[in-house]
C-alpha positions in Angstrom: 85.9 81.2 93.2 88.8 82.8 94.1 88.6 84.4 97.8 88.4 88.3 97.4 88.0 90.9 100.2 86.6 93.7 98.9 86.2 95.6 102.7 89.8 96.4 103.3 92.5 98.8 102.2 95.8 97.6 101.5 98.1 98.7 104.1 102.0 99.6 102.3 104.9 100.0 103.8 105.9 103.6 102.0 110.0 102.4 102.7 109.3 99.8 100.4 108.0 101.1 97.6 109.2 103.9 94.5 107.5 105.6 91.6 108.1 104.4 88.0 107.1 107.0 85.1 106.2 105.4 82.2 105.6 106.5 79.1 103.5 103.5 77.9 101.8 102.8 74.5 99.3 100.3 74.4 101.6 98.1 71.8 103.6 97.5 75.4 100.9 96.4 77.2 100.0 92.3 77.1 96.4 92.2 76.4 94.5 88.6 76.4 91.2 89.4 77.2 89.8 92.3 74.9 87.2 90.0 73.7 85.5 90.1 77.4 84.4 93.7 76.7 84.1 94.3 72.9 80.9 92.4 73.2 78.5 95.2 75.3 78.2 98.8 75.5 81.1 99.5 77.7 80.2 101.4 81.2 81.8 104.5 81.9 84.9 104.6 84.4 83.8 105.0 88.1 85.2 105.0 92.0 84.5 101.4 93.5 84.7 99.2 90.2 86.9 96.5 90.8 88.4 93.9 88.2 90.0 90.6 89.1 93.7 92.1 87.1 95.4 94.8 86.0 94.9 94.0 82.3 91.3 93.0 83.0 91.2 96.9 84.4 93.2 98.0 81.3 91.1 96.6 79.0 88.1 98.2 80.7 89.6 101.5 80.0 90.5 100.8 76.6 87.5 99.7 75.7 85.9 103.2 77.0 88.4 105.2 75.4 87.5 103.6 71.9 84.0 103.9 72.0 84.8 107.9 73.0 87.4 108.6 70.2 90.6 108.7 72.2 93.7 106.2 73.4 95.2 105.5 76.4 98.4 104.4 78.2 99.6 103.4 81.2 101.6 107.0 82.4 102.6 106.4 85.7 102.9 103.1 87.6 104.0 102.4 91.8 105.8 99.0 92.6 106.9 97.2 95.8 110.5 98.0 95.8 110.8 94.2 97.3 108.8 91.9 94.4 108.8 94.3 92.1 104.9 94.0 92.4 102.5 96.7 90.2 100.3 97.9 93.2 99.0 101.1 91.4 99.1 102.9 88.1 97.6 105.3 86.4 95.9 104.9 83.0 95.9 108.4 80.8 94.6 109.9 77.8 97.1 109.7 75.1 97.4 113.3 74.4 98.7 113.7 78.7 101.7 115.6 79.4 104.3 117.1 76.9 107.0 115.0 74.8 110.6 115.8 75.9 112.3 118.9 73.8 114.0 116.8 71.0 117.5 118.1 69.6 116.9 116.9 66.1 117.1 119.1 62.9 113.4 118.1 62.1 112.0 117.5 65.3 108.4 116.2 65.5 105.2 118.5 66.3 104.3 118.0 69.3 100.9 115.8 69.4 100.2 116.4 73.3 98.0 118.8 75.2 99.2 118.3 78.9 94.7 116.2 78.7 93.8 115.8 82.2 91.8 112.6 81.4 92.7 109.8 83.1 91.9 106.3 85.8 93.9 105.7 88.9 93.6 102.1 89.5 95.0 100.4 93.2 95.6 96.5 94.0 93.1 95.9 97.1 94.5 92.8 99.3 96.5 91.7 96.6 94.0 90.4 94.2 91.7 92.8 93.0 92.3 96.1 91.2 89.8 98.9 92.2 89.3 102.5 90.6 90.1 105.0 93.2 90.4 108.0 91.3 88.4 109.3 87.3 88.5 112.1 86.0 86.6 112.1 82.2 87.1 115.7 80.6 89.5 116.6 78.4 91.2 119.2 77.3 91.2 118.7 73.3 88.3 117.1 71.3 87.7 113.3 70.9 86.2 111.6 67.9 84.8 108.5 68.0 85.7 108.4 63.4 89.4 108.4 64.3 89.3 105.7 67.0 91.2 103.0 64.6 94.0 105.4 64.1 95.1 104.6 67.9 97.8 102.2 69.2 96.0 101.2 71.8 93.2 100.1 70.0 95.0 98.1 67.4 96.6 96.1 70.1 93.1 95.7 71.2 91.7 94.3 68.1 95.0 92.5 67.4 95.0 90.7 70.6 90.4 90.0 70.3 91.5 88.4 66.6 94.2 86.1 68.3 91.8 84.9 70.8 89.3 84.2 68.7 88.1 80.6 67.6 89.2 79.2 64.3 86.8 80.8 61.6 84.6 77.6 60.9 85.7 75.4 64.2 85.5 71.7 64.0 82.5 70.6 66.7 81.6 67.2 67.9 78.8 68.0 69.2 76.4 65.5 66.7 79.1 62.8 67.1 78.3 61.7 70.7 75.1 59.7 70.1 76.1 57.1 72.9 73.4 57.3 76.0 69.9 58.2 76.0 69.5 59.3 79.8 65.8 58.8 80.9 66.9 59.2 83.6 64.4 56.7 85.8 65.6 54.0 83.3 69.2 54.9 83.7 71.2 51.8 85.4 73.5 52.9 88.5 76.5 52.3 86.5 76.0 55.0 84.2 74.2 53.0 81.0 71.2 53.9 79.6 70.3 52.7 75.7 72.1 53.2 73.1 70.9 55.3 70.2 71.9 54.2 66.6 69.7 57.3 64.8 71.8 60.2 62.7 71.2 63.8 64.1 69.6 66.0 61.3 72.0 68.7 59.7 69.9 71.7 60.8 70.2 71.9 64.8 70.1 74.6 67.0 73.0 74.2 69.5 72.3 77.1 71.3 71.4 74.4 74.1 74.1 72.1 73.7 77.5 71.5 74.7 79.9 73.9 72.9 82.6 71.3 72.0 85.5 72.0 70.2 87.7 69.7 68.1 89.1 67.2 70.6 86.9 67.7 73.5 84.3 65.1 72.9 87.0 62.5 72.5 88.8 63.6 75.7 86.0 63.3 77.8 84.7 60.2 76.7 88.0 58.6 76.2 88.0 59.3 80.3 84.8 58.1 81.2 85.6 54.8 79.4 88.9 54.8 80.9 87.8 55.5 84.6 85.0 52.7 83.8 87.6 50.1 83.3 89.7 50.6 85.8 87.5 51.8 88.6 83.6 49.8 88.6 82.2 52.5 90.9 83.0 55.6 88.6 79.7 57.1 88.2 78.4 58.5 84.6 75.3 60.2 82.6 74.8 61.9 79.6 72.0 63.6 78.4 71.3 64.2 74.9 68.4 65.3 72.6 66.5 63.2 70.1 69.0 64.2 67.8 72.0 62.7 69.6 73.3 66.2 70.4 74.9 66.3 74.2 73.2 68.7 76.5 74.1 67.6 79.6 77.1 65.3 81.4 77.6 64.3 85.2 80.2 62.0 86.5 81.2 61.4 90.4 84.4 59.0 90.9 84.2 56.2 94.3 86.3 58.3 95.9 83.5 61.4 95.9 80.5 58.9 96.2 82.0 57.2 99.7 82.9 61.1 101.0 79.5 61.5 100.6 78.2 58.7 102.7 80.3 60.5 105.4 79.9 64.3 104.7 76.3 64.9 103.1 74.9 67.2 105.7 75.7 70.5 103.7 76.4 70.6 100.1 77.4 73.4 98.2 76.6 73.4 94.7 79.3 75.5 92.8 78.1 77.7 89.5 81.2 80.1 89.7 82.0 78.7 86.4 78.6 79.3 84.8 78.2 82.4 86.5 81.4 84.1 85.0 81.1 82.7 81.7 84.0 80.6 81.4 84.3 78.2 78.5 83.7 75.5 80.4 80.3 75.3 82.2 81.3 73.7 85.1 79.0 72.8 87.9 80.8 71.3 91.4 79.2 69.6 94.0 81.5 70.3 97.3 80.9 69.4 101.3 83.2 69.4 103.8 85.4 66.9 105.3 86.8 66.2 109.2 89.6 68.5 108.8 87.3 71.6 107.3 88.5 70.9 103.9 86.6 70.7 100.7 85.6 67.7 99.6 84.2 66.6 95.7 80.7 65.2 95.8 80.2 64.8 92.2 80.8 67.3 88.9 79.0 68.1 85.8 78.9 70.4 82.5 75.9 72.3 81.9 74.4 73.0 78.4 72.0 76.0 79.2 71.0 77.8 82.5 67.5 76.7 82.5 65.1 75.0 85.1 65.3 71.7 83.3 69.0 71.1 82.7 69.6 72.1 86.6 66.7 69.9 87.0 68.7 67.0 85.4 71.9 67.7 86.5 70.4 67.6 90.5 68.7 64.1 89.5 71.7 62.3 88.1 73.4 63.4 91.3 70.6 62.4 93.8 71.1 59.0 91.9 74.8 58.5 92.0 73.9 59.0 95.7 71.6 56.7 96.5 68.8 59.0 96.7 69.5 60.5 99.4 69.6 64.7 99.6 72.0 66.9 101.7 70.2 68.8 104.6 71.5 71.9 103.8 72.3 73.4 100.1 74.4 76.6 99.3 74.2 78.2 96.3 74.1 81.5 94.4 71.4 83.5 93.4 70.5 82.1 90.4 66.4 81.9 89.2 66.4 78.9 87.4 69.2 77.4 90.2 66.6 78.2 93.3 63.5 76.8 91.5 65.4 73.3 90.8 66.6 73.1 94.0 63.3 73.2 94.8 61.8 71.0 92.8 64.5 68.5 93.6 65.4 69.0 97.3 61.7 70.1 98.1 63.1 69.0 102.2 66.4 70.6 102.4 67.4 74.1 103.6 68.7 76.6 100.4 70.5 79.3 101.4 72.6 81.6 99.0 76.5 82.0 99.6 77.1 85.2 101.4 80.6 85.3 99.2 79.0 85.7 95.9 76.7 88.5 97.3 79.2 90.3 98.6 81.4 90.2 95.9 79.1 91.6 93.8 78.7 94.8 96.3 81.3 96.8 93.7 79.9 96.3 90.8 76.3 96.9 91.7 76.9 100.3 93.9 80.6 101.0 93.4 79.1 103.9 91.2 77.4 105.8 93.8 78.3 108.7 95.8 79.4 107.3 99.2 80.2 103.9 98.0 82.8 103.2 101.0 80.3 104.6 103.5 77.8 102.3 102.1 79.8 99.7 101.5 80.6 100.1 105.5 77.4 100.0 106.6 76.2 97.1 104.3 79.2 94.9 106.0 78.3 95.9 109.4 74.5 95.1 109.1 75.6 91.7 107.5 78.6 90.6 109.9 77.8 92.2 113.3 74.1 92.3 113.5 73.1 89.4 116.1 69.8 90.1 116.4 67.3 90.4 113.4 66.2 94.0 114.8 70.0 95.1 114.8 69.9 94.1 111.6 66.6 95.5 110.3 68.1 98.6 111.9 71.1 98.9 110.2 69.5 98.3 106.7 67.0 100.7 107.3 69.5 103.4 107.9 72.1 102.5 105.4 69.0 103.1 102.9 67.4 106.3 104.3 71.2 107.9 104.5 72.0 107.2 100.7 68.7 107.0 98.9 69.1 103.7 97.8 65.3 102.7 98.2 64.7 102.4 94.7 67.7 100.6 94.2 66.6 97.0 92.9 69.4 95.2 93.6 69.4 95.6 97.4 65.5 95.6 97.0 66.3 91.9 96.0 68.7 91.1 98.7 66.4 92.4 101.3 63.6 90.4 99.8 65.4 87.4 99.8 67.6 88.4 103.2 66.3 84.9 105.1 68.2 82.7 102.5 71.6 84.1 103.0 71.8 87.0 106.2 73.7 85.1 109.1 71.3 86.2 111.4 68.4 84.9 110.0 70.1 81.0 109.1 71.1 80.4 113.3 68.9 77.5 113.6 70.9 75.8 110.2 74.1 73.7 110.7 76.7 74.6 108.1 79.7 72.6 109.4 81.9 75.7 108.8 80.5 76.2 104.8 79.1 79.7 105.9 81.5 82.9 106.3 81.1 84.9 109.1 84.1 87.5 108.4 84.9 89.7 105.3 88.4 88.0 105.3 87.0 84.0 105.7 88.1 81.6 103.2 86.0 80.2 100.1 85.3 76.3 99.9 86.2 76.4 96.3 87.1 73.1 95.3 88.6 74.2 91.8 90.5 76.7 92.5 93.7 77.1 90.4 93.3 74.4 88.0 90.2 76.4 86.2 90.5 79.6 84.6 88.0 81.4 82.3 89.4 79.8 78.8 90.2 76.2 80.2 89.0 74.0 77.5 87.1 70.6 78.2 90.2 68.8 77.5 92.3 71.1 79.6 89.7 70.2 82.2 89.8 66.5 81.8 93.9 66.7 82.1 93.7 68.4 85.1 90.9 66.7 87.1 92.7 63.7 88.4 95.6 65.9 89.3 93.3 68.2 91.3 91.5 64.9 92.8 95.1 63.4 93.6 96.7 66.6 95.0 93.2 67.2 97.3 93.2 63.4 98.5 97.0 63.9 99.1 96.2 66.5 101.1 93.7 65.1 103.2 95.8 61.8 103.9 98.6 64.1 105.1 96.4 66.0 107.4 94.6 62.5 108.9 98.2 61.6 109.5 98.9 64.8 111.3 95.9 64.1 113.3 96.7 61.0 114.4 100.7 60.8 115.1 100.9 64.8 116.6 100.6 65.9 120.3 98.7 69.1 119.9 100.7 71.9 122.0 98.0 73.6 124.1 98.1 77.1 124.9 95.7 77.2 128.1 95.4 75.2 131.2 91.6 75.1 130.2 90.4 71.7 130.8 87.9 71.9 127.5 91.5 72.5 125.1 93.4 69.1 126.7 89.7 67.4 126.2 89.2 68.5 122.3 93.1 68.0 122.0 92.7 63.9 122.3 89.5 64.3 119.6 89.8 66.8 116.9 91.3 67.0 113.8 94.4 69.1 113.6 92.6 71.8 112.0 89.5 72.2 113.6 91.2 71.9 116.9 93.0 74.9 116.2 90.0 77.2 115.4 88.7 75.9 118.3 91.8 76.7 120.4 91.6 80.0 119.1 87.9 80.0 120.7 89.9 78.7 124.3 91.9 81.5 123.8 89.1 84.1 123.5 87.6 83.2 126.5 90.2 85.4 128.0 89.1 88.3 126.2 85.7 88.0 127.9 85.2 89.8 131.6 81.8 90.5 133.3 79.8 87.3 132.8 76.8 88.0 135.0 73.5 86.3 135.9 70.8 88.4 134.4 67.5 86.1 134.7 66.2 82.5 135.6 63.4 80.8 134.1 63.0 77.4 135.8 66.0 75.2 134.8 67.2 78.2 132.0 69.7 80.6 133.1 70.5 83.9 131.3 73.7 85.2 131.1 75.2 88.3 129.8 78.9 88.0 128.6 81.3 90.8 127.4 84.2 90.9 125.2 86.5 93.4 123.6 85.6 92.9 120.1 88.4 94.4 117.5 87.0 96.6 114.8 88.2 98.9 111.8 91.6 99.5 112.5 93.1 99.2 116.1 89.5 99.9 117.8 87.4 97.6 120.0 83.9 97.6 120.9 82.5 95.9 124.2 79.9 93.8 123.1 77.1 91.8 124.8 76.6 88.3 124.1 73.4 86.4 125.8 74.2 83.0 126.4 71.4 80.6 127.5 72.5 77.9 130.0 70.0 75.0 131.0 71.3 73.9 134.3 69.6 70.0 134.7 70.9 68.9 131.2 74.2 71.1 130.8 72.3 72.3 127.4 74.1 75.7 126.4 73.2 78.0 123.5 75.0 81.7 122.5 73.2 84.2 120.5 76.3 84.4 118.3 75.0 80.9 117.3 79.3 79.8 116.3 77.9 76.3 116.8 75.4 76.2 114.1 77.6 77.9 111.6 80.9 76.2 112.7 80.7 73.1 114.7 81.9 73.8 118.0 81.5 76.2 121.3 82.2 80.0 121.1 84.2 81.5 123.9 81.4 82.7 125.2 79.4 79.3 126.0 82.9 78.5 127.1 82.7 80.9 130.0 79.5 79.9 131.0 80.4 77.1 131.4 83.5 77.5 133.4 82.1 80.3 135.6 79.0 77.0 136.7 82.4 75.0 137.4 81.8 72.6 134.3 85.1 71.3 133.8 84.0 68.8 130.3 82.3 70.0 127.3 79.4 68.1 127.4 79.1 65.0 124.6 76.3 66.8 122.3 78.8 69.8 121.7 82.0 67.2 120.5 80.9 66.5 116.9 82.3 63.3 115.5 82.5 65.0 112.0 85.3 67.1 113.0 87.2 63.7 114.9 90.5 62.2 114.0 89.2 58.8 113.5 85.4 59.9 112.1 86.1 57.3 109.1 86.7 54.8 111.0 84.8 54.7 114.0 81.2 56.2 112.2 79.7 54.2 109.5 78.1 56.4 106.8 74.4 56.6 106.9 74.4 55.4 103.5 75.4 51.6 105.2 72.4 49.5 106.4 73.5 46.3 108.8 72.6 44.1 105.8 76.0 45.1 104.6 76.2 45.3 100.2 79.4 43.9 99.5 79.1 46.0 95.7 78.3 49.0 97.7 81.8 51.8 96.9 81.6 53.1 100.7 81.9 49.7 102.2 85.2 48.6 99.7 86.6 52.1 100.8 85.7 51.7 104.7 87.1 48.3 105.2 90.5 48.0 103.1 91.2 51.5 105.0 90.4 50.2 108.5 93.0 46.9 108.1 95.5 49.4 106.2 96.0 51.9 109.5 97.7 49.2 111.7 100.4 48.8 108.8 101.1 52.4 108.7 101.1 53.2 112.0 103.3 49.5 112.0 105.6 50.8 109.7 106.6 53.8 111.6 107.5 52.3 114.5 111.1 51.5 113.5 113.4 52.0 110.2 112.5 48.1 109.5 109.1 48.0 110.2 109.3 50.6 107.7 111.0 48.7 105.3 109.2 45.7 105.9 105.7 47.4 105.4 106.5 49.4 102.3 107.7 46.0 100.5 104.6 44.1 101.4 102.9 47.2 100.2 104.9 47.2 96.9 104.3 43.8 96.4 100.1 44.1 96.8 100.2 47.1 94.7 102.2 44.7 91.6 99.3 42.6 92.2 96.6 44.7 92.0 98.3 46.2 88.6 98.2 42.6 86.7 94.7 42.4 88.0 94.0 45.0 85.7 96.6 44.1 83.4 
């Protein structure tokens, strides 16, 4: 999912940016996804709703101004001088403003009334486009008979027609009859029994796979070809008992040993299903030492029900050994939270505070007050650090704007213990949870799927995607291990985590080392046996250029160095806030203690920390130990090979050579 904040105003700089007046007819405009709303009653224009582009926003308006009997075009637009960037326009009635006086013999009549209908639409943190300003009279009468007679409209319909599917498209649907996935039955390789029977004629696909010609061939012309060349690439499909596909999952080595190491919180990613893409993409991601995502497995979906979730969650438990996550994000979903359950019965769900918040513009951006609302729901979800702060805050966002018959947020308080940060404290997320309205996503698709990526446009992509990530991730272990981090404090707890971390995670926390700084006033308030209370303060910065002082209780066990904040940054992240930090330098503790230096987050976590998936009765066929081993006696060489121009030389020929040899294996 693409990372939105929907909490901030874009900030210009006004000597950088001009006016432009258009005078725009639809038949100008690119328009590629009519077809989203000429299937539902379209909503009429209000402040606060937000659409991921311009022509997504344009469309919106179009749509409206069809179903009312009028057309639009774009009548004014405001662009960074810079990038010539669209960061504003306005969308108006057709009949706004007066032609220019023509000097022709026969000039035309003028058509125009000067209507005052129109949208102002604004770019919010260059992603999003938001309606700031509406205003739905007009000045001449509309007629819904007439509505065809408008350009606009035609280049609606003409560009819903050209996105359409082939009037009688070619499916393959009845031509995979290849695995018949009982699951319990299913070998760990991926076969099951073949079925030889012909699917009937007369099938409802409603629950099946919508293939198009070429799909079903791609994908299984992959699996087939990841089979041969890779013994560990994992694969089940589900079909019905007439050899229709319902349901596929398939996890490559590669995401089966990252699971061995990084299993403790899954998220299990349904943006795809969610937004109705063509594709129903379901992605299982962790985390990885360096805070990146990491692929745990992927499958495609053929209905949002209980029991395909259901068998989609057991095919993955059984690519992995049977063993479950701890801790499993997801959205909202019904049918998602009741297979979780069913499934995962021990592990902890929680709902991704991203996808709720997203959705805060499009549930209330149609209310009076929405900013004011929309300012109070983000300070009772991202400041509140105890539960009555936030019960508080929710109360009086509600009493204030009238929203206690609102359902929505009658959900969302209902279910506020799955996905509220203060209620999830005791729940390690190993930095999966966002505690900011400007945090990253953990997206592990991002860029390579689009709403009309096709399964074979999926299939292409995937092992670039995979190769790019893993790329990635080498680089950074490399970084991790060959850099001197430059430290910014004479802290003793930033030259310890220096010679540990990651190069990533050492920076967040550096930026924690740094914060200690911002705190003053760190006083003894109370002593229970071996637990001391503190009370720490910090200058917290908030809308704009303010800061707050704010109180942070930090709980310090003096006969086992045990240390616990009530901002709880461990849990969610993985190492000490600044405030534990002071505690623990103001009671002269010059080491983090061990407990609070996780090896997830360590430079060498791969090599040093067998997954738990290894027993000591080691299984030579097992994928995580044929990744751990050949990586352990390849590090010497690298690090070898960079000792000199040729030791370099040297290593990438022997290198070369193993690879040949590897290649006429398969050959």
């Amino acid at each position: 999912m693409e990372e939105v904040c929907l909490n901030s105003e874009p900030v210009f700089d006004e000597g950088d940016d001009y006016e432009v007046e258009e005078d725009c007819s639809a038949e100008e405009h690119e328009n590629e996804t009519g077809e989203r709303y000429l299937k539902k009653e379209p909503l009429p224009p209000t402040v606060g709703l937000e659409f991921d582009s311009f022509d997504e926003a344009y469309d919106f308006y179009n749509v409206y101004a069809k179903e009312q009997g009028f057309g639009i075009r774009v009548s004014n637009s405001w662009f960074r001088s810079k990038r010539k960037e669209r960061y504003r326009a306005k969308l108006s009635c057709s009949s706004a403003g007066f032609k220019k006086k023509s000097e022709a013999n026969n000039p035309r009549p003028e058509t125009r009334t000067g209507c005052p209908a129109m949208i102002v639409i604004r770019l919010v943190d260059s992603k999003r486009w938001r309606i700031v300003e509406v205003e739905l009279q007009h000045n001449h009468p509309v007629n819904p008979q007439i509505k065809r007679f408008y350009k606009s409209h035609k280049k609606m319909i003409i560009a819903a027609q050209k996105a359409q599917p082939p009037p009688e498209p070619v499916t393959e649907v009845h031509t995979i009859k290849l695995y018949r996935t009982a699951l319990p039955d299913a070998g760990g390789d991926g076969y099951s029994n073949f079925d030889k029977r012909d699917g009937a004629n007369l099938v409802d696909h409603s629950k099946h796979l919508k293939l198009k010609e070429g799909d079903a061939h791609a994908v299984y012309n992959y699996f087939c070809r990841m089979k041969l060349t890779s013994p560990n690439f994992f694969y089940l499909m589900d079909l019905d008992d007439d050899g229709c596909l319902r349901n596929v999952f398939w996890a490559d080595a590669r995401s089966r040993a990252a699971y061995g190491y990084f299993h403790d919180t899954v998220a299990i990613d349904t943006t795809c299903l969610a937004n109705k893409y063509e594709i129903p993409l379901i992605s299982f991601v962790g985390v990885n030492h360096h805070g990146q995502p990491s692929l745990l497995g992927c499958g495609f979906l053929g209905h949002e029900s209980v029991e395909y979730f259901v068998w989609i969650f057991k095919a993955w438990l059984k690519c992995m050994q049977g063993r479950p996550p701890q801790v499993i994000i997801t959205d909202q979903c019904k049918p998602l939270q009741s297979a979780v359950s069913e499934v995962f019965p021990e592990a902890r769900h929680c709902y991704c505070l991203l996808y709720i918040m997203q959705k805060v513009p499009e549930r209330l951006g149609g209310l009076k007050g929405f900013e004011a609302i929309k300012r109070q729901l983000n300070k009772a979800v991202y400041n509140s650090l105890k539960i009555a702060e936030f019960e508080t805050s929710w109360a009086d966002m509600i009493r204030q704007h009238g929203l206690a018959n609102n359902k929505w947020l009658q959900t969302l308080y209902e279910e506020r213990q799955r996905w509220v940060p203060v209620y999830l404290k005791d729940i390690f997320f190993a930095g999966m949870i966002r505690l900011q309205e400007n945090e990253g996503s953990n997206a592990f698709f991002d860029g390579y799927v689009h709403k009309h990526t096709s399964f074979k446009e999926f299939v292409d992509k995937y092992d670039l995607a995979l190769h790019r990530k893993h790329l990635k991730e080498a680089i950074a272990d490399l970084e991790s291990r060959n850099s001197n981090f430059e430290l910014k404090t004479k802290c003793n707890f930033e030259a310890q985590l220096s010679k540990v971390y990651t190069k990533e995670i050492f920076k967040k926390f550096q930026s924690e080392v740094e914060g200690v700084y911002s705190c003053f006033n760190t006083r003894q308030v109370s002593v229970n046996g071996p637990i001391v209370t503190y009370i720490v303060k910090e200058r917290v910065e908030m809308e704009g250029s303010e800061k707050e002082v704010r109180h942070f209780e930090v709980l310090y066990e003096t006969s086992q160095v045990d240390i616990r904040c009530i901002c709880s940054l461990f849990n969610y992240k993985g190492y000490l806030c600044r405030h534990a930090l002071n505690v623990l330098n103001y009671n002269g503790v010059e080491e983090i203690p061990a407990r609070y230096v996780l090896p997830r987050w360590s430079k060498d976590f791969k090599l040093k920390c067998s997954p738990d998936h290894v027993s000591s009765n080691i299984d030579v066929y097992n994928p995580i130990y044929w990744q751990i081993h050949p990586y352990k006696a390849a590090i010497p060489i690298v690090e070898g090979g960079a000792q000199s121009p040729e030791h370099y030389k040297i290593a990438l020929q022997e290198l070369d050579d193993l690879l040949n040899k590897l290649n006429l294996v398969d050959n």
